[in-house]
Backbone as CSV, one residue per row, in Angstrom:
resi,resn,N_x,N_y,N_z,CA_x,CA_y,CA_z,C_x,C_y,C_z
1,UNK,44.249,-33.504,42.044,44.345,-34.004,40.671,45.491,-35.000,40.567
2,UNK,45.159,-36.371,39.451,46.225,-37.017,39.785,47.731,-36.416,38.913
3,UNK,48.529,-36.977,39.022,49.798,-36.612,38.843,49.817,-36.855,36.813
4,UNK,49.739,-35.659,36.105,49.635,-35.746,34.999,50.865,-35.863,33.847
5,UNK,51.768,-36.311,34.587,53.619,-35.853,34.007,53.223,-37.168,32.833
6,UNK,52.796,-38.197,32.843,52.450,-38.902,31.229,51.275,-38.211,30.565
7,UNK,50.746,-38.023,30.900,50.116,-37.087,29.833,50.864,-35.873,29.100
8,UNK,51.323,-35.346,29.605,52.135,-33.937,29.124,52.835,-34.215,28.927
9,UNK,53.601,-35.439,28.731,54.750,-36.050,27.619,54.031,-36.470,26.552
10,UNK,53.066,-37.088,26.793,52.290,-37.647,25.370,51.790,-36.304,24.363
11,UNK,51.254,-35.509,25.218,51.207,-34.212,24.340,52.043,-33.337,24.487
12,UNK,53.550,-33.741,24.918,54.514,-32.772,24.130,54.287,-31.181,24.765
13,UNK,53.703,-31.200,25.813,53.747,-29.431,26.467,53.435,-29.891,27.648
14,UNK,53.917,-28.455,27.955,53.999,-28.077,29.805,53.108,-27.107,29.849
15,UNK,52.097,-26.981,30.446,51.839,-25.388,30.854,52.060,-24.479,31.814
16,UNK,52.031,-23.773,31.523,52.695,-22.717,32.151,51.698,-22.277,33.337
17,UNK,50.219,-22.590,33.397,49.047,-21.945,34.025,48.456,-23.337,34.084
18,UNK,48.769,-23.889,35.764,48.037,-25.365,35.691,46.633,-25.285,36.254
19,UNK,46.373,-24.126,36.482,45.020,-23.860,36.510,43.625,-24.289,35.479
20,UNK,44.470,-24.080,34.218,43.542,-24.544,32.717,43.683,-25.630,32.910
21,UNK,44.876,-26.415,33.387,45.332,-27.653,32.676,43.586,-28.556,33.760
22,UNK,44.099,-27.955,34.881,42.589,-28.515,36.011,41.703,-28.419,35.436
23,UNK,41.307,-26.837,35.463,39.934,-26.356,34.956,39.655,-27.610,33.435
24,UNK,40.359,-27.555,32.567,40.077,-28.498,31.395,39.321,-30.290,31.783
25,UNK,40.120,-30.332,32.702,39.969,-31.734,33.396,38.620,-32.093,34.154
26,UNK,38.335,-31.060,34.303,37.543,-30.798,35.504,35.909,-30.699,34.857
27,UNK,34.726,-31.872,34.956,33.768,-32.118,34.325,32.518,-31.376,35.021
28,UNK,31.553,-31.121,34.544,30.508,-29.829,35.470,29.966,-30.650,36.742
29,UNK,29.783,-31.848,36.868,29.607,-32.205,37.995,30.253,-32.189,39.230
30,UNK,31.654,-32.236,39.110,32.594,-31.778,40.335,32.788,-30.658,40.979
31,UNK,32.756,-29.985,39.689,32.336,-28.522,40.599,31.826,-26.876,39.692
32,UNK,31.370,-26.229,39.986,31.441,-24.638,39.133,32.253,-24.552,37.963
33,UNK,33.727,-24.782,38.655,34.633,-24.210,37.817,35.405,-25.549,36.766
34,UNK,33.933,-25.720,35.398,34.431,-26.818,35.152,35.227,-26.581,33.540
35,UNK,34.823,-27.398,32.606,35.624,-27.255,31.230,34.324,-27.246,29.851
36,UNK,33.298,-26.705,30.461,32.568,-26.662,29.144,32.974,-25.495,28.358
37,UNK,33.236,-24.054,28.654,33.985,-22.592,28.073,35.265,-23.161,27.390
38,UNK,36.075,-24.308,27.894,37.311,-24.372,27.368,36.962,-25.557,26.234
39,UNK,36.114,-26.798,26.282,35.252,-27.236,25.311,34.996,-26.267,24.059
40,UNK,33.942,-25.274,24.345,33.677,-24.781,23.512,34.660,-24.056,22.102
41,UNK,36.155,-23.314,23.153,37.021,-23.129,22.362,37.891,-24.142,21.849
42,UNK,37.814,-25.332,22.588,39.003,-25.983,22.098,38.395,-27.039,20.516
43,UNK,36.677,-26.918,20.469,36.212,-27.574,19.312,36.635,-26.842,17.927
44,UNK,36.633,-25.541,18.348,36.980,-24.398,17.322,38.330,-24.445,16.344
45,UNK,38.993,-24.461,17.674,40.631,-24.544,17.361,41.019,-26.033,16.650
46,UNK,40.106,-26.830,17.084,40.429,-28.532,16.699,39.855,-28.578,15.277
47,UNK,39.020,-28.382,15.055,38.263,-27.979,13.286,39.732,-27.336,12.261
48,UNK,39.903,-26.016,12.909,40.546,-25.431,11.969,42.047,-25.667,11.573
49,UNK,42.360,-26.930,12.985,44.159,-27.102,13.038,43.859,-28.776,11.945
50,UNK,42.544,-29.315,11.744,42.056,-30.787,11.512,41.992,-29.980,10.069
51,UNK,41.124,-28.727,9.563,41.241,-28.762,8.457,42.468,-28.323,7.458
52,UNK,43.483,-27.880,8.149,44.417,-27.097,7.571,45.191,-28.310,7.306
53,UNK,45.394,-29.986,8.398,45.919,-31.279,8.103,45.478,-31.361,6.433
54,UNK,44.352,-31.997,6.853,43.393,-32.408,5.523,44.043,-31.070,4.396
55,UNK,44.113,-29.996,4.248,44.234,-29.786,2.852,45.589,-29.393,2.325
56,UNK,46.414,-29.690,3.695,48.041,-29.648,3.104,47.637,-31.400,2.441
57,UNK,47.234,-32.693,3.256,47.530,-33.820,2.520,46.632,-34.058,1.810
58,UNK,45.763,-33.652,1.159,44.732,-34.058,-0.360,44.884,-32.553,-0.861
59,UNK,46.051,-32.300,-1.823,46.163,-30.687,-2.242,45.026,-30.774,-3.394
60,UNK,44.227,-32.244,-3.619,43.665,-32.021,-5.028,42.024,-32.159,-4.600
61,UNK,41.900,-32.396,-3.660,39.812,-32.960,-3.012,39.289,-32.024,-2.592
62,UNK,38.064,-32.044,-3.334,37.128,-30.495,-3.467,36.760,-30.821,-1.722
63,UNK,35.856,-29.266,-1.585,35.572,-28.710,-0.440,34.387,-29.677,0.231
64,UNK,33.754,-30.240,-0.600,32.923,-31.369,0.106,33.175,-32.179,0.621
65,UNK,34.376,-32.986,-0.277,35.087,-34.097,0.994,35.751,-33.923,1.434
66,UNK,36.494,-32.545,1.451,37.445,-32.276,2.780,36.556,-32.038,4.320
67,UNK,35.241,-31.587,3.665,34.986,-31.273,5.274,34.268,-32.642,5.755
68,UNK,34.008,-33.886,4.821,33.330,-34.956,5.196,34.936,-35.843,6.111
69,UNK,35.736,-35.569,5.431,37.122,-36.267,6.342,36.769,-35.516,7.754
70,UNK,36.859,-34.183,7.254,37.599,-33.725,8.587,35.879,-33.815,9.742
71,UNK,34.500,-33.869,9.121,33.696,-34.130,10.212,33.633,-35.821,10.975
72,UNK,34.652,-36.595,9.742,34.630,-38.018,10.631,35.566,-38.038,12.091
73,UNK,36.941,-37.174,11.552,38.069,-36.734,12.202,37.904,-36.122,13.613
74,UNK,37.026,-35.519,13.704,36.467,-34.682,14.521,34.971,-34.895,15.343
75,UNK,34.774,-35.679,15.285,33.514,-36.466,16.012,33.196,-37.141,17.289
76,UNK,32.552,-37.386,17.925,32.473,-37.713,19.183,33.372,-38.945,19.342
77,UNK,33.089,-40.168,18.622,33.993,-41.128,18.759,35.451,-41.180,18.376
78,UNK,35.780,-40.428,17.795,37.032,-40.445,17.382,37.929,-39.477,18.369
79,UNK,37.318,-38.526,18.822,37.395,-38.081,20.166,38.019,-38.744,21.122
80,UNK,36.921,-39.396,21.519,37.089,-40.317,22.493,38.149,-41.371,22.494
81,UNK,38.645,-42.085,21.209,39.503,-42.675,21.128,41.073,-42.598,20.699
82,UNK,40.742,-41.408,20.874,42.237,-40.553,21.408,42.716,-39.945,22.813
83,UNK,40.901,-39.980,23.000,41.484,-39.774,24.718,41.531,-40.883,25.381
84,UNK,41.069,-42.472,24.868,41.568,-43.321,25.459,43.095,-43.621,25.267
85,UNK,43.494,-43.212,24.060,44.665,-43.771,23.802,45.821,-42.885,24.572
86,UNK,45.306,-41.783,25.112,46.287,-40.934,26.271,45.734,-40.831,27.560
87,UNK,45.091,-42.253,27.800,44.866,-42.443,29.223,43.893,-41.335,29.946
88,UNK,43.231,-40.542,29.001,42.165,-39.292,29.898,41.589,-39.623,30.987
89,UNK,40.997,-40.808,30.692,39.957,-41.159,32.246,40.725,-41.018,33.393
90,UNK,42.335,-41.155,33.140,42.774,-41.268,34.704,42.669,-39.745,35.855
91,UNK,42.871,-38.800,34.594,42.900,-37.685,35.152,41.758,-36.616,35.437
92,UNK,40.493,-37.471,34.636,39.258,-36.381,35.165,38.873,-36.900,36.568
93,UNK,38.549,-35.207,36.371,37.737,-35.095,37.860,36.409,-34.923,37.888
94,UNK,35.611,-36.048,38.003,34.150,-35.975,38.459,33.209,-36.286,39.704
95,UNK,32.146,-35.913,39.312,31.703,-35.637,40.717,30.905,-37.144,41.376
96,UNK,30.296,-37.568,42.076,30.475,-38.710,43.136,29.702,-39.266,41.911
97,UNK,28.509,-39.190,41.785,27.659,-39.476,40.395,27.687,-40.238,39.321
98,UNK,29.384,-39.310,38.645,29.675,-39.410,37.125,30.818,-40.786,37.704
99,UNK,31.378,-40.738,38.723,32.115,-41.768,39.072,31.617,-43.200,39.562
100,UNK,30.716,-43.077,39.849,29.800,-44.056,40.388,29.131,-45.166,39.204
101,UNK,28.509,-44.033,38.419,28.089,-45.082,36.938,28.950,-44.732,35.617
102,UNK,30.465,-44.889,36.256,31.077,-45.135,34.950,31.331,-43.954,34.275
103,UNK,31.477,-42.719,34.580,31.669,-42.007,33.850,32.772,-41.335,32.937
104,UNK,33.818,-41.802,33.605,35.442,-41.893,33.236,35.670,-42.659,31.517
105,UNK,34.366,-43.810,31.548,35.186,-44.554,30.317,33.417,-44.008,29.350
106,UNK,32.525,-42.907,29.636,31.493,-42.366,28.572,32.040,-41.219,27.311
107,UNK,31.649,-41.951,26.098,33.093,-40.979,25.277,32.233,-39.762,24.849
108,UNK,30.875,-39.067,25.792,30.437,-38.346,25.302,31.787,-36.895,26.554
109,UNK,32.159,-37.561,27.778,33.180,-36.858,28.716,34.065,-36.677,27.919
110,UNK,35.009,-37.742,27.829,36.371,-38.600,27.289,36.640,-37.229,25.627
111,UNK,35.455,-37.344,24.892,35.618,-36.140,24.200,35.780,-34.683,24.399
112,UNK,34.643,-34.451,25.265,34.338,-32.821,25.401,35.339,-32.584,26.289
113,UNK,36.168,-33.721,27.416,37.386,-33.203,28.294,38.679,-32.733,27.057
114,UNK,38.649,-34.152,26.017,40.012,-33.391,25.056,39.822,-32.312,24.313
115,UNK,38.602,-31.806,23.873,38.362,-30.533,23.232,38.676,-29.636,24.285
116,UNK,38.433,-29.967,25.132,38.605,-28.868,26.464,39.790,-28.667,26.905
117,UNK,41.014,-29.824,26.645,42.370,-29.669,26.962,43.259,-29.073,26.318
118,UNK,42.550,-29.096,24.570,42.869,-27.912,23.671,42.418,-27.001,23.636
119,UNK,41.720,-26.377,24.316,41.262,-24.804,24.103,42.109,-24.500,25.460
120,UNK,42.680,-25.199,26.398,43.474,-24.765,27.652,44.913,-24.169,27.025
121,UNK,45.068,-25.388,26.370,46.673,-25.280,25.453,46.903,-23.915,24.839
122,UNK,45.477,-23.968,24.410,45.372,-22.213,22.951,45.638,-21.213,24.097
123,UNK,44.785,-21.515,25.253,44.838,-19.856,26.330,45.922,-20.101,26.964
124,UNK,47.075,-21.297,27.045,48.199,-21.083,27.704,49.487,-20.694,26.991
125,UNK,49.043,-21.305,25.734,50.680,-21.313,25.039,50.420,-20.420,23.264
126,UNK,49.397,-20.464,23.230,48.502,-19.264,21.873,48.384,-20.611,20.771
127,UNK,48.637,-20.182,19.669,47.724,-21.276,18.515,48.853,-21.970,17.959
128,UNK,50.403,-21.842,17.878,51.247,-22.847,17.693,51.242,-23.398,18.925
129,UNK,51.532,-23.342,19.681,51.304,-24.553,20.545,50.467,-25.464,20.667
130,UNK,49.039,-25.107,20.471,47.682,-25.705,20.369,47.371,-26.448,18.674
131,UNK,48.220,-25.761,17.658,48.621,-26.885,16.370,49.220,-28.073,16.742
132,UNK,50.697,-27.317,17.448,51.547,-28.896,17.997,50.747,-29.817,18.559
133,UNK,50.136,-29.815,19.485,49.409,-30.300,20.339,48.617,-31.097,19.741
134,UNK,47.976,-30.742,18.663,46.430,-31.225,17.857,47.419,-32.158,16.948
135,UNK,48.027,-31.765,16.234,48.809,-32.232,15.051,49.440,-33.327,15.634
136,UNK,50.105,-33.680,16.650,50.881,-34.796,17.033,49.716,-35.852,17.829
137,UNK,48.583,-34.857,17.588,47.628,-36.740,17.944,47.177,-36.952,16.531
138,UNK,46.935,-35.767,15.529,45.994,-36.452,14.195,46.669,-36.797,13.056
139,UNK,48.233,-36.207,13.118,49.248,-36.770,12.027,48.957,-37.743,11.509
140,UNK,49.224,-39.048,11.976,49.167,-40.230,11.868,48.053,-40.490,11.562
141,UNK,47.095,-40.503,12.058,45.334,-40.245,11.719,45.070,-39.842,10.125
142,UNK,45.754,-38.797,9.738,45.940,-37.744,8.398,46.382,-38.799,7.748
143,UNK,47.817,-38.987,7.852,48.770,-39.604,7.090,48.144,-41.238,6.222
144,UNK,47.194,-41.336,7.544,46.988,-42.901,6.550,45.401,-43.021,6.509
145,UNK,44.965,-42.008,6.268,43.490,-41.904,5.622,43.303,-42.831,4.635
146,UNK,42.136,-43.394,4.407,41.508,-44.035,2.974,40.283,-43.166,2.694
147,UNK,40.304,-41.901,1.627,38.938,-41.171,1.552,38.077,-42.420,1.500
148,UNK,38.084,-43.557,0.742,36.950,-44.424,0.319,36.200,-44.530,1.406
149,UNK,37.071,-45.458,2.379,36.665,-45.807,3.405,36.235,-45.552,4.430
150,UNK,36.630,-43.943,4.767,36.501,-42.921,5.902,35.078,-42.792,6.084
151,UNK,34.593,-42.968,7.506,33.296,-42.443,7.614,32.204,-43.229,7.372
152,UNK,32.709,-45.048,7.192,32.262,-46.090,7.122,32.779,-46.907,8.638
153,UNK,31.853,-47.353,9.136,32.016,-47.908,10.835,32.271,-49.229,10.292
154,UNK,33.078,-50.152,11.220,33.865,-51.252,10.459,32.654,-51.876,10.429
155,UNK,32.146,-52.743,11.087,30.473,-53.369,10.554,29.992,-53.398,9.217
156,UNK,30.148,-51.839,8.786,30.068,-51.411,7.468,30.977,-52.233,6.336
157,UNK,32.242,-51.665,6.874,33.207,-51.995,5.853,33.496,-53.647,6.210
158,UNK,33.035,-54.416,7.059,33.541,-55.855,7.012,32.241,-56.420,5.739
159,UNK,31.424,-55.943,6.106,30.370,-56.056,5.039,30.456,-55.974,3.623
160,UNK,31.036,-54.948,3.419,31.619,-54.918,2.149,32.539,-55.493,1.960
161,UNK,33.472,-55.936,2.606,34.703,-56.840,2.315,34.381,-57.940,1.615
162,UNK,33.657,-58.863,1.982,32.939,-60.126,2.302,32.236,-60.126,0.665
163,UNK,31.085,-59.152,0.997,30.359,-59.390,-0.163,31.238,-58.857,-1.284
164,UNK,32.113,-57.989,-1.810,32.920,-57.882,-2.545,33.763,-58.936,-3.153
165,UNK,34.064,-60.441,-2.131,34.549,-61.674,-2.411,33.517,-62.592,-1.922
166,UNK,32.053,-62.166,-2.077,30.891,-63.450,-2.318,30.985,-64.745,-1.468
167,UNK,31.228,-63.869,-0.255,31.504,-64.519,1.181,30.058,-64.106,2.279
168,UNK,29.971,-65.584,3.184,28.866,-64.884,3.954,29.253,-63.928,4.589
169,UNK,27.862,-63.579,4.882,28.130,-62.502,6.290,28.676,-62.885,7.747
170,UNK,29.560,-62.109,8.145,29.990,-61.958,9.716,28.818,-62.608,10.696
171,UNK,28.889,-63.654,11.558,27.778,-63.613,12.318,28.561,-62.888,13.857
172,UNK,27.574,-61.964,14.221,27.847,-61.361,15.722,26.796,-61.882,17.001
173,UNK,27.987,-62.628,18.226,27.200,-63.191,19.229,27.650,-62.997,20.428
174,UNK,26.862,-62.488,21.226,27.252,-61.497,22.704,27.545,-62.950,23.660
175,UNK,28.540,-62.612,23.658,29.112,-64.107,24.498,29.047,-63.863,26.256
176,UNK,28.969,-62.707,26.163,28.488,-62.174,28.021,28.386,-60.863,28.021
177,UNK,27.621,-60.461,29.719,27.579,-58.826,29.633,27.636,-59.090,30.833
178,UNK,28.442,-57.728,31.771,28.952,-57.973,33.144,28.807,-56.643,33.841
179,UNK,28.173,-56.616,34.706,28.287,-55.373,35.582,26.820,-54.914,35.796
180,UNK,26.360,-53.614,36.265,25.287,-53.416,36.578,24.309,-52.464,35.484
181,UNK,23.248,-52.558,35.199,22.697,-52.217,34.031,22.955,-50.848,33.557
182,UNK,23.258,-49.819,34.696,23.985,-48.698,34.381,25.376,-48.373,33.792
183,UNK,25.625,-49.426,34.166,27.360,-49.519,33.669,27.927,-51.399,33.447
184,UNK,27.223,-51.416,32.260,27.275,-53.201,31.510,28.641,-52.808,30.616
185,UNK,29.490,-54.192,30.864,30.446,-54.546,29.983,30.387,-55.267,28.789
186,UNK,29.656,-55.363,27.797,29.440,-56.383,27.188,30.624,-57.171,25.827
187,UNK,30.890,-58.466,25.918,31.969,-58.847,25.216,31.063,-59.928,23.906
188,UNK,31.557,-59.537,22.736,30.850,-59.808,22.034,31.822,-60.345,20.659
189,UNK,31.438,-61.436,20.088,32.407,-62.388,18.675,31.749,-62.051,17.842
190,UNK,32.932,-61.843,16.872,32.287,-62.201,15.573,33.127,-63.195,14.524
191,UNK,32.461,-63.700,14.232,32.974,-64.881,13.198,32.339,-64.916,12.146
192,UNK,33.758,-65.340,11.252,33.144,-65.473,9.391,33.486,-66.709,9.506
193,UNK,33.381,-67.612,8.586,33.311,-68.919,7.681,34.283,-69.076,7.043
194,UNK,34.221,-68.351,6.135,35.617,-68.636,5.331,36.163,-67.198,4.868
195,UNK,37.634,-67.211,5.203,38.827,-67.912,6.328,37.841,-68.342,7.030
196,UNK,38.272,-69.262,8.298,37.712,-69.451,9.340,38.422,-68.259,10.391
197,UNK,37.652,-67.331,10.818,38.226,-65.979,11.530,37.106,-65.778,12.787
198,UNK,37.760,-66.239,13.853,36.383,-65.577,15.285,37.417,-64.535,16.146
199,UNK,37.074,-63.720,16.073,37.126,-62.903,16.849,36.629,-62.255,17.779
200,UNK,37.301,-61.556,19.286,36.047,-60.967,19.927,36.557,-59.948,20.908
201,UNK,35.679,-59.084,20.954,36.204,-57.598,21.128,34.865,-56.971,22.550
202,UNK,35.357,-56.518,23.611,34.448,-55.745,24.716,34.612,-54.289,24.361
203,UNK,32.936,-53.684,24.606,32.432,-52.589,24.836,31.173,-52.030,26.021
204,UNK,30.958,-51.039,25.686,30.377,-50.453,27.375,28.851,-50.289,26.138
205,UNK,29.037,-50.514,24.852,27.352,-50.728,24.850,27.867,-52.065,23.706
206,UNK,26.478,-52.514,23.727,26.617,-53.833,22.516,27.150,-53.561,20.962
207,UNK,26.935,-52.114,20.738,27.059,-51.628,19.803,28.484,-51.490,19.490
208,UNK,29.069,-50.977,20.643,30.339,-50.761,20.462,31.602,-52.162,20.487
209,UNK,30.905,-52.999,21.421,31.676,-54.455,21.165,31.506,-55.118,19.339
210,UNK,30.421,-54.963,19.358,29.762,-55.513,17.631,31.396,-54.604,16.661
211,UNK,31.309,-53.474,16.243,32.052,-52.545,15.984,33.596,-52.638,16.609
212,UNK,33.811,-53.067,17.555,35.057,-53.041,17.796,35.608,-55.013,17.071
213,UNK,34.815,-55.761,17.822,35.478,-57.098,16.866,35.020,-57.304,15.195
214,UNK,34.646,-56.440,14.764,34.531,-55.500,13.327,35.849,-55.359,12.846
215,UNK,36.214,-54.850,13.581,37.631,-54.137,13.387,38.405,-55.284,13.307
216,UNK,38.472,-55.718,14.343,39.684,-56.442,14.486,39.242,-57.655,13.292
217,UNK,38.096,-58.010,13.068,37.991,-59.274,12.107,38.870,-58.574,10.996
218,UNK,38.551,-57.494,10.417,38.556,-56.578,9.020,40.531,-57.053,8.906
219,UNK,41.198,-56.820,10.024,42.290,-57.110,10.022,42.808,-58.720,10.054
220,UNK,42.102,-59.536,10.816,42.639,-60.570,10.179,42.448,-61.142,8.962
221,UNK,41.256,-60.699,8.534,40.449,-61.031,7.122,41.507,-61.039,6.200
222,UNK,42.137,-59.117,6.445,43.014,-58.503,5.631,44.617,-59.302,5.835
223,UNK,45.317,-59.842,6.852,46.455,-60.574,6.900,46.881,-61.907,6.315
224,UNK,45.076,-62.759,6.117,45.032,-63.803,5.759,45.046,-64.022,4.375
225,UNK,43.892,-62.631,3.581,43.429,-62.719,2.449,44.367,-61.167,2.096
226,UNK,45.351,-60.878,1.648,45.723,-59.272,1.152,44.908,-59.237,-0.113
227,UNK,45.232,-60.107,-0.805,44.947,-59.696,-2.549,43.639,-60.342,-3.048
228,UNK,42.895,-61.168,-1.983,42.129,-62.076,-2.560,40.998,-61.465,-3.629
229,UNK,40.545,-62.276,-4.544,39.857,-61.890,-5.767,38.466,-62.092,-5.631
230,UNK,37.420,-61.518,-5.703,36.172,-61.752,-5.633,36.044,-63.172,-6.217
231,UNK,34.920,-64.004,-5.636,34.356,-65.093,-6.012,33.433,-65.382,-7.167
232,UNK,33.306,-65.603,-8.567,32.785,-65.558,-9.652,31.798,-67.436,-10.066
233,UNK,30.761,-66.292,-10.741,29.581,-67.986,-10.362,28.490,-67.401,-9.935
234,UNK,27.330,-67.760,-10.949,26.123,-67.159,-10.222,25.409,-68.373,-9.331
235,UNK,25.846,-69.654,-9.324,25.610,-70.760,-8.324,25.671,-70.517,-7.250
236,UNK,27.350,-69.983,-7.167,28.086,-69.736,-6.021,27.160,-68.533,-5.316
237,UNK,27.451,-67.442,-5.803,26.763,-66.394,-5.453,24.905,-66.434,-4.919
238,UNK,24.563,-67.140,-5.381,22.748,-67.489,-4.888,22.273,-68.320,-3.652
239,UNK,24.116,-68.937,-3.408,23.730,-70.238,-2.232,24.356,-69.213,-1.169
240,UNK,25.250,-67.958,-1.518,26.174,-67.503,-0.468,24.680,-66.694,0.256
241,UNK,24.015,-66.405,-1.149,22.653,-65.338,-0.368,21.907,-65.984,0.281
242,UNK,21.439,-67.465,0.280,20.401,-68.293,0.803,21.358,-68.063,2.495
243,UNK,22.373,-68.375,2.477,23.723,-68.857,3.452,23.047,-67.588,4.784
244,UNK,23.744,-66.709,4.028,23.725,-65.157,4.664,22.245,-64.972,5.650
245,UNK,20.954,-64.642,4.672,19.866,-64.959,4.931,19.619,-65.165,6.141
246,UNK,19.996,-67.199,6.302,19.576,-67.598,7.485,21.022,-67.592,8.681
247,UNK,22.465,-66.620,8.190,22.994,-66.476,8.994,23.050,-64.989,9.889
248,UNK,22.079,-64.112,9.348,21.659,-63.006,9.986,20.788,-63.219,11.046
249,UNK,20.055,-63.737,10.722,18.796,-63.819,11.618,19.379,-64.725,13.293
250,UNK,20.390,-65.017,13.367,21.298,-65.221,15.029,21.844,-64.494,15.846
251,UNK,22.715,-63.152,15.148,22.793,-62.067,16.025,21.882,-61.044,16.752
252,UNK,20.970,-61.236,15.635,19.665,-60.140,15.983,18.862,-61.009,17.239
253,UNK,18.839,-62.370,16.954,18.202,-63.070,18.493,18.970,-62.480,19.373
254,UNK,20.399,-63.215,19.281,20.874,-63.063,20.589,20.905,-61.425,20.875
255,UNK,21.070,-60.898,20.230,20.812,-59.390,20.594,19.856,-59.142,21.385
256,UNK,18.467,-59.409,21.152,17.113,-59.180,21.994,17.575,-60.084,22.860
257,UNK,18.037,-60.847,23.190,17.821,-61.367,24.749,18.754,-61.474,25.472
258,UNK,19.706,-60.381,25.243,20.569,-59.921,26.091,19.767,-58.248,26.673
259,UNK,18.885,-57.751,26.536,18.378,-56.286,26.471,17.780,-56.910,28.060
């Protein structure tokens, strides 16, 4: 196993039994003794340390949207992008297979390994330790929630940005895809009009590049424009729809003929 001393600074514990810390790491293809049992507990423990966040910080939001936060909070992708952000792929262990087509950077692993690294934590160090643990990746996560927005994929919310200030739509265009069809890189722009904003962001499906320079547009949108005021005019507004219209219909090409 590789040498895990940044990781266990990033999460703030040692264990005491580096047996779990393996076993957690350790994906069913490598061998018997892998981390789906410690998966299973560590989804448990991650729910209930995610919902206890959520209702110390909204002491006033009924039981419906606490558990709609905490099921965005807690989801495969969001998962995953916490275990990218503590380097997980470096340390699983998979078998010739899962390594071969990429399996290190699939966030269906990348998840079920960090659920699995918290249910190790719970059987090494009991359930404060396994709070600490949970809490010092979702704090920050907690702390700067937008209920509005939560649970809207940026695609979504650049969409609404836009049309909220009677702006065209984002056009998205796969500017390349690299590697072998099992394991494609694809890097993909998106650009608005006005601002003039292109951006462009790589993912391991098209979906996820589209969605990731989403993001990043949503932020320059937001640096350029903080306060800007919706656009007023039903002129304005009828030519932005004609605009839109025939500026949709380019991503969806280039989409099909990249497949």
């Amino acid at each position: 196993m590789a040498d895990t001393t940044a990781l266990l600074a990033a999460l703030d514990y040692s264990f005491a039994d580096r047996d779990l810390l393996r076993r957690a790491l350790t994906h069913r293809s490598h061998s018997a003794q892998h981390n789906e049992r410690l998966e299973f507990l560590g989804d448990s423990v991650l729910n209930f340390v995610v919902a206890a966040l959520l209702f110390e910080r909204f002491p006033d939001m009924d039981e419906g949207d606490l558990s709609r936060l905490r099921a965005n909070l807690v989801k495969q992708s969001a998962l995953a992008d916490i275990a990218q952000h503590l380097h997980l792929s470096r340390y699983l262990r998979l078998g010739e297979g899962e390594l071969k087509s990429g399996g290190f950077r699939r966030p269906s692993i990348l998840s079920d390994a960090l659920e699995a690294l918290f249910g190790a934590v719970y059987l090494d160090g009991g359930f404060e330790a396994a709070h600490h643990v949970i809490a010092r990746q979702y704090q920050p996560l907690v702390a700067n929630i937008n209920p509005v927005t939560l649970g809207k994929d940026p695609k979504t919310r650049l969409q609404e940005l836009l049309q909220a200030r009677r702006r065209e739509l984002p056009v998205y265009t796969v500017i390349s895809t690299q590697g072998a069809a099992h394991d494609q890189l694809f890097e993909v722009e998106c650009r608005i009009e006005r601002p003039e904003i292109a951006v462009t962001a790589s993912g391991t499906s098209r979906r996820a590049a589209e969605q990731g320079a989403a993001e990043l547009a949503i932020e320059a949108l937001t640096r350029l424009e903080p306060d800007a005021p919706p656009k007023s005019g039903k002129g304005g507004s009828r030519g932005a729809r004609g605009r839109r219209a025939a500026q949709l219909s380019l991503p969806v090409a280039v989409i099909q003929e990249t497949k």
